[in-house]
C-alpha positions in Angstrom: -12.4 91.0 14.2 -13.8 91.7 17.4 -14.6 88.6 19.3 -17.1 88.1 22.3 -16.0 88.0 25.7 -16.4 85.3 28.3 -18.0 86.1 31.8 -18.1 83.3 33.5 -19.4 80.6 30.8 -21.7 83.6 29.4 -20.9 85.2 25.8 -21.4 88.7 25.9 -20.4 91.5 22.4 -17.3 92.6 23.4 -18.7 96.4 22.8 -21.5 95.9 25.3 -18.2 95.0 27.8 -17.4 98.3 26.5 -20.3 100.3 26.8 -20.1 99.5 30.7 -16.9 100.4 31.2 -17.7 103.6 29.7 -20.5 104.2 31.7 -18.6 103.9 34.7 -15.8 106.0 33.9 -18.0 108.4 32.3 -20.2 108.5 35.8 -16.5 109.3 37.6 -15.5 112.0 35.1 -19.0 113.6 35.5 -18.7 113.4 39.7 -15.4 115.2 39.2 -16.6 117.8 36.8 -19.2 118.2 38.9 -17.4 118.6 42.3 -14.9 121.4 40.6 -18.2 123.6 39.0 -17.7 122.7 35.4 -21.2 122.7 34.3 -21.9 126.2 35.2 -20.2 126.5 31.8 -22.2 123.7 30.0 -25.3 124.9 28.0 -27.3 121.8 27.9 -25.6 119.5 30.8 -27.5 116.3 29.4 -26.2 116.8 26.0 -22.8 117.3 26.9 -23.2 114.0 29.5 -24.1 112.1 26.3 -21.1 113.4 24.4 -18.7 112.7 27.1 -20.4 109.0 27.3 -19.7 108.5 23.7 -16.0 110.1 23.7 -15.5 107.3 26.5 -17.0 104.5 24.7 -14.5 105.4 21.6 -11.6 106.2 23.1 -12.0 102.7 25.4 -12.5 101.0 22.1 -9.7 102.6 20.3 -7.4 101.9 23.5 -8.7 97.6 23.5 -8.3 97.5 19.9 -5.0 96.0 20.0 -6.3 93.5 22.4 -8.7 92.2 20.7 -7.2 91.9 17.0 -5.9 88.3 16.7 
């Protein structure tokens, strides 16, 4: 079971730990894709921005999985 995580004396869901992480790393993969002219290939960019934010989110959960299983 997925616990909650402690930030300084404040209980947050562990998956809204996760869904930050994601956005960060999402907001880095989308600075790089932009920077090399990736979405010049992307039909609907803010489609594929909420893809790659979800993709994150799951494979960031996937990868803490074992961490958080007591």
């Amino acid at each position: 079971m997925i616990g909650d995580a402690s930030l300084y004396g404040l209980y947050v869901p562990w998956l809204l730990v996760l869904c930050g992480l994601g956005l960060a790393v999402s907001w880095a993969v989308r600075r790089l894709l932009a920077a090399i002219g990736f979405y010049r290939w992307v039909w609907h960019p803010a489609l594929f921005d909420l893809a790659l934010y979800a993709l994150v989110v799951c494979g960031l959960a996937a990868a803490t999985s074992p961490l958080t299983s007591a």
